[in-house]
C-alpha positions as a printed NumPy array, in Angstrom:
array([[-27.708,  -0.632,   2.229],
       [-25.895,   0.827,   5.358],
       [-27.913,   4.006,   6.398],
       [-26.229,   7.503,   6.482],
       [-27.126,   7.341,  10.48 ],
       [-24.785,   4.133,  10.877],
       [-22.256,   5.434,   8.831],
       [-21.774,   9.026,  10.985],
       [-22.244,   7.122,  14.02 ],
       [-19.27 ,   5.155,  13.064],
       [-17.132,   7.815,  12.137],
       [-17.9  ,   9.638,  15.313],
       [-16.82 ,   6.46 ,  17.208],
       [-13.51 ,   6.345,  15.587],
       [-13.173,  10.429,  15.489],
       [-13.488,   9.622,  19.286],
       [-10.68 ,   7.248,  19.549],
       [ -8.613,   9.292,  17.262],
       [ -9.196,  12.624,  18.971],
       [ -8.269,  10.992,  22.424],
       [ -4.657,   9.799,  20.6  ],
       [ -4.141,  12.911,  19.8  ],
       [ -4.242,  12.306,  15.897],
       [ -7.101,  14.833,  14.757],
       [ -5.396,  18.204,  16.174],
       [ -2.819,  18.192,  13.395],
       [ -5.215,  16.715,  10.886],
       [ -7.113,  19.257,  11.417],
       [ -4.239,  21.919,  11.099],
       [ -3.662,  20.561,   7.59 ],
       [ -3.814,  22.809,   4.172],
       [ -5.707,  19.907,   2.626],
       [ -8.617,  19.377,   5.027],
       [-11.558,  21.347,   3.832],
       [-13.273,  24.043,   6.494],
       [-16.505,  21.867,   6.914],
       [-14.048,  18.615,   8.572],
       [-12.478,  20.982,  10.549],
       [-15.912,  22.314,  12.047],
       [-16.413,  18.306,  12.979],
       [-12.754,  17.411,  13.743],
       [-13.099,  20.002,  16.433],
       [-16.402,  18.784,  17.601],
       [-15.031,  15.129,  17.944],
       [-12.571,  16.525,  19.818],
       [-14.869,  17.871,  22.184],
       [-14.339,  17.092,  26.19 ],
       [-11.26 ,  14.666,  25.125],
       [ -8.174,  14.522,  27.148],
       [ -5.21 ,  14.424,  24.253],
       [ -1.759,  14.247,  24.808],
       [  0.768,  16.239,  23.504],
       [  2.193,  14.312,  20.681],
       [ -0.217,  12.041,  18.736],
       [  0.205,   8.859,  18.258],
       [ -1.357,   7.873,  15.021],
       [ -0.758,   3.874,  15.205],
       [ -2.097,   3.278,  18.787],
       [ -5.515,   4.937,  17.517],
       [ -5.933,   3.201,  14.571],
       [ -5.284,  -0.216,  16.409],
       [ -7.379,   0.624,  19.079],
       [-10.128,   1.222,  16.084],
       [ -9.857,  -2.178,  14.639],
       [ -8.296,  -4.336,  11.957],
       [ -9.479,  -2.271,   8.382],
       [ -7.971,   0.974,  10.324],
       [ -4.656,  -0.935,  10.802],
       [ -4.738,  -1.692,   7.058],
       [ -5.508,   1.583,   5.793],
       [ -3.236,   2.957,   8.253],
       [ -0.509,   1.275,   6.049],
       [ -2.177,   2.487,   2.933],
       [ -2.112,   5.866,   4.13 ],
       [  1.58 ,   5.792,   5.453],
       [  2.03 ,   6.813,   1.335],
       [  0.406,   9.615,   1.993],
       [  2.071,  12.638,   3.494],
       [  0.273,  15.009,   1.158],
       [ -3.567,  13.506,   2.574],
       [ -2.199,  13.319,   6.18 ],
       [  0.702,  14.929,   6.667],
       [  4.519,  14.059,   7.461],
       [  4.425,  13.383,  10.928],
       [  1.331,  11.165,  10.406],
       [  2.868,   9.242,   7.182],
       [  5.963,   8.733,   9.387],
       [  4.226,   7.458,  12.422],
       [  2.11 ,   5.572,  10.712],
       [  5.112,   3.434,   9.152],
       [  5.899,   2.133,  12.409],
       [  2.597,   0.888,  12.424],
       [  2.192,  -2.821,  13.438],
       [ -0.247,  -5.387,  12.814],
       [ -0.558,  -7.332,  15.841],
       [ -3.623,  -8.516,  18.021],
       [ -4.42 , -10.776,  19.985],
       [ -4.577, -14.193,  19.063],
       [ -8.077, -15.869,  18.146],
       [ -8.77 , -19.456,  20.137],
       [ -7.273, -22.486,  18.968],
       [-10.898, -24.117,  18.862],
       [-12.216, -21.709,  16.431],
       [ -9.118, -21.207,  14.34 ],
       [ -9.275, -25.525,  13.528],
       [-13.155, -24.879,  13.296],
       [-12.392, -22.143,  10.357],
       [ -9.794, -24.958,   8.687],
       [-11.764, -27.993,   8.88 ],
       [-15.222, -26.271,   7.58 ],
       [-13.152, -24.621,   5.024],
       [-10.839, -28.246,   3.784],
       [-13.452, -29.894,   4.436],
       [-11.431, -32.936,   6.099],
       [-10.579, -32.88 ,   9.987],
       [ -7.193, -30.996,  11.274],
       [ -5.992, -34.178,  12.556],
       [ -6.033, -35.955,   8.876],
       [ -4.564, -32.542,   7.761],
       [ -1.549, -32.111,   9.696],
       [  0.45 , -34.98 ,  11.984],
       [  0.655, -32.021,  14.668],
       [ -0.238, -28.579,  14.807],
       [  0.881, -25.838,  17.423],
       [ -2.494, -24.703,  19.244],
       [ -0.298, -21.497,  19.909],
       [  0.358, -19.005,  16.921],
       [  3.395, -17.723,  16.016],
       [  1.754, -14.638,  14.661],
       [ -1.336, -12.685,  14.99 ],
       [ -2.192, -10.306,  12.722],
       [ -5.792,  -8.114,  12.011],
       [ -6.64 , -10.395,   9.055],
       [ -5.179, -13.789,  10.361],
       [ -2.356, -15.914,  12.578],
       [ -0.251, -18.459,  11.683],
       [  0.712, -22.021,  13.257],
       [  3.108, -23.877,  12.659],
       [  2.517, -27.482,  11.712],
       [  4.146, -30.618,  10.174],
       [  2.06 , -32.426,   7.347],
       [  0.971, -36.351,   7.433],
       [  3.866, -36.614,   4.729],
       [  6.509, -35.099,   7.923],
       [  6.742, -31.858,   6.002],
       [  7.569, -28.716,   8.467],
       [  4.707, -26.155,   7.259],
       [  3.551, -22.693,   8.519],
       [ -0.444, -22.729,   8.275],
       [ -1.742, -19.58 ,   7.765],
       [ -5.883, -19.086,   8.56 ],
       [ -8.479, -16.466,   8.416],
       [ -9.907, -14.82 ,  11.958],
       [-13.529, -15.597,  11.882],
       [-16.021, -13.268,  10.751],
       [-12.996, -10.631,   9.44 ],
       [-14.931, -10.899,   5.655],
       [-17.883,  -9.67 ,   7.026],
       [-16.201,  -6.543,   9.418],
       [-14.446,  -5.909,   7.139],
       [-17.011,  -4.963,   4.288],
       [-18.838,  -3.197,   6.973],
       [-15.67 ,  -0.589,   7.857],
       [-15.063,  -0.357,   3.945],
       [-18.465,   0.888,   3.037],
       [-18.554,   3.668,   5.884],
       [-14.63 ,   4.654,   4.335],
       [-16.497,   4.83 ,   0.706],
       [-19.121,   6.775,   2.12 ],
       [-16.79 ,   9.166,   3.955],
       [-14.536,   9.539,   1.199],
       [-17.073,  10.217,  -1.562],
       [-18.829,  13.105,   0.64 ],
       [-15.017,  14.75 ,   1.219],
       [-14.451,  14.601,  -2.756],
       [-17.751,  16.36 ,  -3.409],
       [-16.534,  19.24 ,  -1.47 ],
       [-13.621,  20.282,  -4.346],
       [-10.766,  21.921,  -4.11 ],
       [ -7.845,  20.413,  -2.625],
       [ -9.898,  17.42 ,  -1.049],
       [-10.741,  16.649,  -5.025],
       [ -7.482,  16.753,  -6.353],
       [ -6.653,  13.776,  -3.684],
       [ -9.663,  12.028,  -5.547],
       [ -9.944,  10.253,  -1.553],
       [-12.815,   8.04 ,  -3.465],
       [-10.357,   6.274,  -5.704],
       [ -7.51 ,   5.543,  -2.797],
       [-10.453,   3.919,  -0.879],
       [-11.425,   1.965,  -3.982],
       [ -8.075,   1.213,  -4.483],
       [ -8.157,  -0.333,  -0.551],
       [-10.946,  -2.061,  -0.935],
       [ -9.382,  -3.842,  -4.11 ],
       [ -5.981,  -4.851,  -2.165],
       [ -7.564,  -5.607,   1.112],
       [-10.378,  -8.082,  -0.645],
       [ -7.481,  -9.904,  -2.347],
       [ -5.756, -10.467,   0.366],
       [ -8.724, -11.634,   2.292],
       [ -8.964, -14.545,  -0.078],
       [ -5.527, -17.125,   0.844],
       [ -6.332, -18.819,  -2.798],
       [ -5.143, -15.229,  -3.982],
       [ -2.141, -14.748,  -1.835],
       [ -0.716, -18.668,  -2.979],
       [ -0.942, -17.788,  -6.433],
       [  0.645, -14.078,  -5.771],
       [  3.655, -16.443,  -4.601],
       [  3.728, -18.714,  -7.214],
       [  3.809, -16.265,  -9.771],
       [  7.011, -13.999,  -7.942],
       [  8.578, -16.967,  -7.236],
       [  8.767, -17.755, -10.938],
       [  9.294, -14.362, -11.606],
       [ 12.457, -14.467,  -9.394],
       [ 13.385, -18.242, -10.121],
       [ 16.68 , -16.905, -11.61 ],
       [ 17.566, -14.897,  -8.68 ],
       [ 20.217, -16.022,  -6.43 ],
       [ 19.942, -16.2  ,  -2.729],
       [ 16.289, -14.917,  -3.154],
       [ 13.592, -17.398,  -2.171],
       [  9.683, -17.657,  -1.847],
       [  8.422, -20.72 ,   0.371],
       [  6.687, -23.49 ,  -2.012],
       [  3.035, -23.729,  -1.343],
       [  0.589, -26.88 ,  -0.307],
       [ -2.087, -26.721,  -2.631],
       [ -3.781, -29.615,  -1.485],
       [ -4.109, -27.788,   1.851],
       [ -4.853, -24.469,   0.995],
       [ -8.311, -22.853,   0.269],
       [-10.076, -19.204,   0.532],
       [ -9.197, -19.195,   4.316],
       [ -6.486, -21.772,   5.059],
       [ -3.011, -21.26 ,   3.291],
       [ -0.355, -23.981,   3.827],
       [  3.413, -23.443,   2.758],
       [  7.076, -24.339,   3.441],
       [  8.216, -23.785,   7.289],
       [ 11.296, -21.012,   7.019],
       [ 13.948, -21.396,   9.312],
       [ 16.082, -18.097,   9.363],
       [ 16.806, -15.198,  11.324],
       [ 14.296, -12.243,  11.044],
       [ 15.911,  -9.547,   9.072],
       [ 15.29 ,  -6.723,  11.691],
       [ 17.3  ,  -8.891,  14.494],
       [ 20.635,  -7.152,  13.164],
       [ 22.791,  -8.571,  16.332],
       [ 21.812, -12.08 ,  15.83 ],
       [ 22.609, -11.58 ,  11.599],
       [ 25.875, -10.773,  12.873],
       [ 26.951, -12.901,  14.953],
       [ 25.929, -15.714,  12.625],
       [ 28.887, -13.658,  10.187],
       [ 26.128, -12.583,   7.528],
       [ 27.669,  -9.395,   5.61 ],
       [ 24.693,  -6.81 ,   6.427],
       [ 25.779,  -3.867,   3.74 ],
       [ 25.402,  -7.429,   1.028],
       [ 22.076,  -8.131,   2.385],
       [ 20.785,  -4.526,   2.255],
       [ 22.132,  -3.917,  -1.474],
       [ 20.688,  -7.388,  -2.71 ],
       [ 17.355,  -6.519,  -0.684],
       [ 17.503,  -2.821,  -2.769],
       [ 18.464,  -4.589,  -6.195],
       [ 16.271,  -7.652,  -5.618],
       [ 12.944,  -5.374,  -5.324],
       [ 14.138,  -3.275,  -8.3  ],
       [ 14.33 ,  -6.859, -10.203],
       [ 10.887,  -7.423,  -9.364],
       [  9.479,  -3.748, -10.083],
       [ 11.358,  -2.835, -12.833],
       [ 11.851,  -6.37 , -15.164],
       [  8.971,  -8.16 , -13.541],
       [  6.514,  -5.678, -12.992],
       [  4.969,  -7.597, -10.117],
       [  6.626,  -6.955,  -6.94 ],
       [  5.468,  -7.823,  -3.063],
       [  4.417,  -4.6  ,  -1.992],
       [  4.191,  -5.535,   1.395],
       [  8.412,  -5.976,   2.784],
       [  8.433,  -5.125,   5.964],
       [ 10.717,  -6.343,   8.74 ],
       [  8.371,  -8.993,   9.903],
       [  8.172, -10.62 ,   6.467],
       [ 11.686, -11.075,   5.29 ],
       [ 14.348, -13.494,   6.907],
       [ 17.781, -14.56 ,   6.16 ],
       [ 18.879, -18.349,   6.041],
       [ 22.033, -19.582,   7.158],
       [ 23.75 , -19.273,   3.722],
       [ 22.639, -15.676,   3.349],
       [ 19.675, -16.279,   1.001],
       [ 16.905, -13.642,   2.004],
       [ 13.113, -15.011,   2.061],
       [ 10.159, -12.957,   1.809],
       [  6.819, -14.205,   3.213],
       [  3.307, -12.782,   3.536],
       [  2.065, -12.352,  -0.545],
       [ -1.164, -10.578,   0.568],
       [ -0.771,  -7.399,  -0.819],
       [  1.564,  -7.057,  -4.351],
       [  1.823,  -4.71 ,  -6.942],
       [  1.601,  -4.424, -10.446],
       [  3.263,  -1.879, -13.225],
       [  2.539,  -2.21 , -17.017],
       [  5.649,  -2.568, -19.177],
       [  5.49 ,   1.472, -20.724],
       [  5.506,   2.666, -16.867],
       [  8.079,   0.445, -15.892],
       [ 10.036,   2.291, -18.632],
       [  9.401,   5.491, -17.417],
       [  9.818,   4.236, -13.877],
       [ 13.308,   3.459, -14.898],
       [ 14.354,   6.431, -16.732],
       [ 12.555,   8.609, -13.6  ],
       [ 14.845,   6.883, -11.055],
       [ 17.725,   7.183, -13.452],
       [ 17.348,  11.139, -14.336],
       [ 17.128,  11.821, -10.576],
       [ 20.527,   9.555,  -9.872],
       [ 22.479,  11.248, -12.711],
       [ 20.785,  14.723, -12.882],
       [ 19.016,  15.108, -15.763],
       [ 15.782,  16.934, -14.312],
       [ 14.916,  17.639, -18.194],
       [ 14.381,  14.007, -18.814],
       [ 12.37 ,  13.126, -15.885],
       [ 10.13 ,  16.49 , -16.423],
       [  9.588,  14.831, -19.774],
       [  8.518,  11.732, -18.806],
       [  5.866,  13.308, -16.394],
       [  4.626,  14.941, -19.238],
       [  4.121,  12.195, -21.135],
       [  2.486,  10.248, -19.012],
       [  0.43 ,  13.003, -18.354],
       [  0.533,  13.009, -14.576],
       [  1.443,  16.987, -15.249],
       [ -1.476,  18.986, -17.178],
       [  0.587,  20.465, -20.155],
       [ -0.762,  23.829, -19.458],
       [  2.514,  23.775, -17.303],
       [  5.686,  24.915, -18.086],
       [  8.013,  21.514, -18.34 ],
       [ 11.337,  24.219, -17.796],
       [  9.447,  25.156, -14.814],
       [  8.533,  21.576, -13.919],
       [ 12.522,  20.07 , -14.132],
       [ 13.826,  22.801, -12.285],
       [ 10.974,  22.001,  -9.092],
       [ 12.664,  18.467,  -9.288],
       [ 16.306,  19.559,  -9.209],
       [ 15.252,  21.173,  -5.657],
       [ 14.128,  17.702,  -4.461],
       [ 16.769,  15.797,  -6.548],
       [ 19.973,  17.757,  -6.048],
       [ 20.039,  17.33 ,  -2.121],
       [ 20.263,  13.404,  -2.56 ],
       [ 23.09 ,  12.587,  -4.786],
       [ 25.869,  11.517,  -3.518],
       [ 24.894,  11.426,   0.019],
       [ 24.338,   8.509,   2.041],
       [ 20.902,   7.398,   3.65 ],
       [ 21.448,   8.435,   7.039],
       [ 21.536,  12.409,   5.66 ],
       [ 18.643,  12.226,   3.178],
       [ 16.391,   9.114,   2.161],
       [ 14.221,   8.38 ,  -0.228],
       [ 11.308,   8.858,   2.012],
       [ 12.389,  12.729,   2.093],
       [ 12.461,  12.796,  -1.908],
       [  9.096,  11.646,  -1.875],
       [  7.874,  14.123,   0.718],
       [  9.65 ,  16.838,  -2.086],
       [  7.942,  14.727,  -4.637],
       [  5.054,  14.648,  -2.793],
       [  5.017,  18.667,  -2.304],
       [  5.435,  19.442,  -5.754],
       [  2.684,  17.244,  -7.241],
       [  0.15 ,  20.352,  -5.676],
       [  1.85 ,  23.388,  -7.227],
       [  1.748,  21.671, -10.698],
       [ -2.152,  20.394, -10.344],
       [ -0.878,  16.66 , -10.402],
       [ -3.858,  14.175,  -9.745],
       [ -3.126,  11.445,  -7.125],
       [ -1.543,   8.175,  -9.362],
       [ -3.473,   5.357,  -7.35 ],
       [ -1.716,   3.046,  -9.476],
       [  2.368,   3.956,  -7.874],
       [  0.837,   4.258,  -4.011],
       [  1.922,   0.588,  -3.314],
       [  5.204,   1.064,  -4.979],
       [  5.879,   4.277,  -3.13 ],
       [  4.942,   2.861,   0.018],
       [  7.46 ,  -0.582,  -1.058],
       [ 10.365,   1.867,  -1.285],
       [ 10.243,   3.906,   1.907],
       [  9.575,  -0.034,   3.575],
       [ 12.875,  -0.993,   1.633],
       [ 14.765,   1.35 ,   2.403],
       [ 14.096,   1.837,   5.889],
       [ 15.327,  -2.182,   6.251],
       [ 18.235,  -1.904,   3.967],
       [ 19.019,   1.374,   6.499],
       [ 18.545,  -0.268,   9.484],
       [ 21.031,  -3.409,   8.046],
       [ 23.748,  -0.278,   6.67 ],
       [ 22.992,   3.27 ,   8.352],
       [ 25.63 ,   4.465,   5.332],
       [ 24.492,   2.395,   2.261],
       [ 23.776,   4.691,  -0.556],
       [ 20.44 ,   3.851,  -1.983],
       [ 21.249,   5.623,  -5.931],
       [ 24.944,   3.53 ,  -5.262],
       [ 23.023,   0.509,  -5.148],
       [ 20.191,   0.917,  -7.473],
       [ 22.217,   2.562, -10.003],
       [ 23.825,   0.32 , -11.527],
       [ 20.625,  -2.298, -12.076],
       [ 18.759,   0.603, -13.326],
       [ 21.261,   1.7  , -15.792],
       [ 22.156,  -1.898, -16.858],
       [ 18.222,  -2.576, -17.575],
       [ 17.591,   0.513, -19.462],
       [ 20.495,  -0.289, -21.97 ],
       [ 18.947,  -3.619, -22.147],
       [ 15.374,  -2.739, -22.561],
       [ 16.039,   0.705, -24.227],
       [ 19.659,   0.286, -26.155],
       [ 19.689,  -0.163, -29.734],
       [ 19.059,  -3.583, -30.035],
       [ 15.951,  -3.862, -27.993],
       [ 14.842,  -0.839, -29.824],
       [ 15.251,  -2.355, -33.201],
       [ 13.283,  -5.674, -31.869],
       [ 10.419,  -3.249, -30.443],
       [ 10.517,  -1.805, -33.995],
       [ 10.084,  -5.203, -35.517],
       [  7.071,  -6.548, -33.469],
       [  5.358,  -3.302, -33.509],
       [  5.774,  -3.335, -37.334],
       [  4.246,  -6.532, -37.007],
       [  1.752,  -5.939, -34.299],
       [  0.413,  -2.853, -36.802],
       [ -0.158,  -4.819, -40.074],
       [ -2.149,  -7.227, -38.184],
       [ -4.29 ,  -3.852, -36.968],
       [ -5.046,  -2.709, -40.547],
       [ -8.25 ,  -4.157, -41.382],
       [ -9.411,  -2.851, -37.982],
       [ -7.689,   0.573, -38.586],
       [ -9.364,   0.882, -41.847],
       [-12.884,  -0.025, -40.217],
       [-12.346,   2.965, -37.772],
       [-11.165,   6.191, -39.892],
       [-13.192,   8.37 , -38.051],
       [-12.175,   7.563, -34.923],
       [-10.083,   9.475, -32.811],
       [ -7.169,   7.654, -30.722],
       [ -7.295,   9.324, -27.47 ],
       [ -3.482,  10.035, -26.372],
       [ -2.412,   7.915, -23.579],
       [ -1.038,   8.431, -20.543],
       [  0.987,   6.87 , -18.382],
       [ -2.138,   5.672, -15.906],
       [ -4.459,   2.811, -16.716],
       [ -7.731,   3.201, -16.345],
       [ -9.118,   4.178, -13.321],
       [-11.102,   1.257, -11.056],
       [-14.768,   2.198, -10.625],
       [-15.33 ,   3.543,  -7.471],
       [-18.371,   2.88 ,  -5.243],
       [-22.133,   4.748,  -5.812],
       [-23.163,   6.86 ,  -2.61 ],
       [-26.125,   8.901,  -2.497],
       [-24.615,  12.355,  -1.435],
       [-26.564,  13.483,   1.365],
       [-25.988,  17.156,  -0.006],
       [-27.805,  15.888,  -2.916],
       [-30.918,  15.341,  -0.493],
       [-33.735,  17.747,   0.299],
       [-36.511,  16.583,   2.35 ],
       [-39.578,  18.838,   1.715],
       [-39.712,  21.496,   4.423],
       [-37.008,  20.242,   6.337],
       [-34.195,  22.73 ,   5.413],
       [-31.997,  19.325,   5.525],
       [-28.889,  18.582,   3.825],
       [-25.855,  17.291,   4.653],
       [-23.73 ,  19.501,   6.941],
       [-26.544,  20.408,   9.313],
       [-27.541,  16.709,   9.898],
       [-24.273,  15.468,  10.715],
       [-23.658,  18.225,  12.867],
       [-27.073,  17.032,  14.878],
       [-25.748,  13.873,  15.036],
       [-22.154,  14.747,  16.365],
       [-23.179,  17.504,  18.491],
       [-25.518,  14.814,  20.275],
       [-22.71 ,  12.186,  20.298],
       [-20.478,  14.571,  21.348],
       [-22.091,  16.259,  24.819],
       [-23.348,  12.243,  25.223],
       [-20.757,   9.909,  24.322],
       [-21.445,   7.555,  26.265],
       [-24.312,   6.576,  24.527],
       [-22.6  ,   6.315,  21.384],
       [-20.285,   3.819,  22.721],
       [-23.306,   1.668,  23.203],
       [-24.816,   2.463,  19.929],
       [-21.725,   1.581,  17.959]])
């Protein structure tokens, strides 16, 4: 186990590179950081030259590949980090230099277990992407198939574990403070991480994510996901179709090959709906580097490392959510918050729908180059603190999907209407799903569903059916030993006053920390 020493020698390392960007004054500024990370904050900050506007992405690449990734984790998160921070962060990208060709065929071949040469009739020793967790190549198979080969950077399994346990550690000592710092429940967003990042660190994972959404989304016109190579994909090698198209974010060249841009950005909007609302298993990861258009218009998402998942009773509420806010009826989506219990009903619900109509009322109607939906969940976002609402881990990727969406569907139409384009789908699906024949079909298999329960019902009288809510369970989150929770005989110890040794020292000698680290 990683020693408490290691882990605030870490931290002061990256509070280092942080402070130098500039990205801990306003961190520190902010109503949700508790007085006892302010007192450290400032010490990092100590003999640092910042400038005057921080720049939240440079820091966190200059810290290392699991900062880049939670850097997109926490670009949900304006209520942790602030606005400015959540916005910056979005621009975040996940370039780095590219790893050697040598070791890159070292890491296929010992992972195939058959030599690159037998693998592939040619392979381009140059990547045409390099990312923190791995790079791609483009290759063409012994069959003459154009493929992109996608491959794990060496040793990322192992740093990457290593940077996880110190944000587990950090995060679980923050949460033991209270107050506002507990209601962000830090330790389950960093479990939550840890979950994502570890799938996507296995490529077996990420070629069944696309099978699955391409299934998913077989009916879907001019919607595609590249068919994978089994045979030549593993835990660190993933081989799949070659795409030939024009990246979506290269708006001139889309044009002048006569694509319709405002057709692209409303089937983008609709097509991600179809996958979080009917499917309930969307890529959660659409940024501009991982969609492209073909000649014929059909848009093609890449990159299935990170997805997300929504259970069929919140997809419903999902749906009537982003439905109340497009038509107005606060009272309805106040409900639905209720029920699901992400509002304690020692609130008012009156009280509750009327907080939304302040966030909701501003965005009808109006296009998204006046108000977006990043801004509604920045209102959102705001009210979830006066009404004591606990952090949903569960909606974070989907949150962070929509602000990606609609910041490319923007960028394609700076006067598409995002409720003009979603509206429609959403109301069409809840008449299907919710209208009076799907209801009496629900009524039917649930009927059915319950006689087959009896004999266990009638085993279980005197239990009592908790009421559920619209969360599932919570993942387990890692053990730490609190260091608060230590007392070394007649040392006075305890948490705060050690790591304040340690940062102190770091601090007024910080040069020896760099070699330390």
């Amino acid at each position: 186990m990683t020693s408490a020493r290691t882990h605030i020698f870490r931290l002061l390392k990256w509070g280092r590179t942080l402070a130098k960007h500039g990205a801990l004054r306003e961190l520190e500024k902010h109503r949700a950081t508790p007085p006892q990370v302010r007192r450290l904050f400032r010490i990092a900050r100590l003999g640092t030259i910042q400038p005057k506007t921080p720049n939240y992405s440079a820091a966190l690449q200059a810290i290392g590949p699991a900062a880049i990734k939670l850097g997109q984790t926490l670009a949900t998160r304006p209520d942790i980090i602030g606005t400015e921070a959540a916005r910056d962060l979005l621009e975040l990208q996940d370039n780095l230099p590219p790893v050697a060709f040598e070791q890159i065929k070292d890491e296929i071949e010992s992972s195939l277990g058959i030599s690159v040469e037998a693998l592939y009739s040619e392979i381009d020793p140059d990547p045409v992407g390099a990312a923190s967790i791995a790079q791609v190549h483009r290759a063409k198979t012994r069959e003459g198939k154009d493929v992109a080969v996608k491959v794990l950077r060496p040793g990322i399994i192992k740093k990457f574990n290593q940077d996880i346990e110190t944000y587990e550690w950090a995060a679980a000592h923050l949460e033991a403070l209270g107050g506002e710092a507990k209601r962000l429940r830090p330790a389950l967003v960093i479990a939550n991480f840890r979950r994502w990042t570890m799938r996507e660190l296995d490529l077996r994972r990420e070629a069944a994510s696309a099978s699955e959404l391409a299934e998913h989304m077989a009916n879907v016109d001019q919607f595609e996901i590249p068919e994978i190579d089994w045979d030549r994909t593993s835990g660190r090698v993933l081989t799949l179709d070659w795409v030939d198209g024009v990246k979506i974010s290269k708006r001139d060249e889309l044009i002048a090959a006569g694509h319709d841009l405002n057709d692209i950005a409303t089937r983008l909007v609709r097509t991600f709906l179809k996958q979080a609302i009917e499917a309930g298993y969307f890529h959660a990861d659409m940024h501009q580097g991982n969609l492209f258009v073909k000649a014929d218009g059909t848009i093609v998402a890449i990159d299935f490392g990170i997805m997300g998942r929504i259970n069929k009773k919140a997809r419903f509420w999902l749906a009537e959510i982003l439905y109340g806010l497009t038509t107005g009826n606060y009272k309805r989506v106040a409900e639905i918050h209720f029920e699901a219990q992400y509002v304690p009903d020692h609130h008012s619900m009156e009280d509750f729908a009327t907080a939304l109509r302040a966030v909701g009322e501003p965005m009808r109607g109006k296009p998204v180059s006046e108000l977006s939906v990043g801004d509604m969940l920045d209102g959102l976002f705001a009210i979830t603190r006066d009404f004591d609402m606990e952090t949903q881990p569960h909606l974070l990727l989907l949150q962070k999907t929509m602000v990606m969406v609609e910041g490319i569907a923007t960028d394609l139409n700076p006067e598409i209407n995002m409720w003009d384009a979603s509206g429609p789908y959403v109301k069409d699906w809840i008449r299907g799903e919710l209208g009076p024949e799907a209801a009496i079909a629900d009524r039917i298999n649930d009927d059915l569903e319950t006689l087959m329960m009896l004999p266990d019902i009638v085993r279980r009288l005197d239990a009592q059916l908790p009421r559920q809510g619209g969360a599932p369970p919570s993942l387990p989150v890692a053990e730490v030993e609190l260091m608060m929770q230590k007392r070394t005989t007649g040392s006075g110890g305890g948490f705060w006053r050690y790591a304040l040794t340690v940062l102190v020292s770091g601090a007024t000698g910080a040069s020896a920390v760099w070699w330390l680290s």
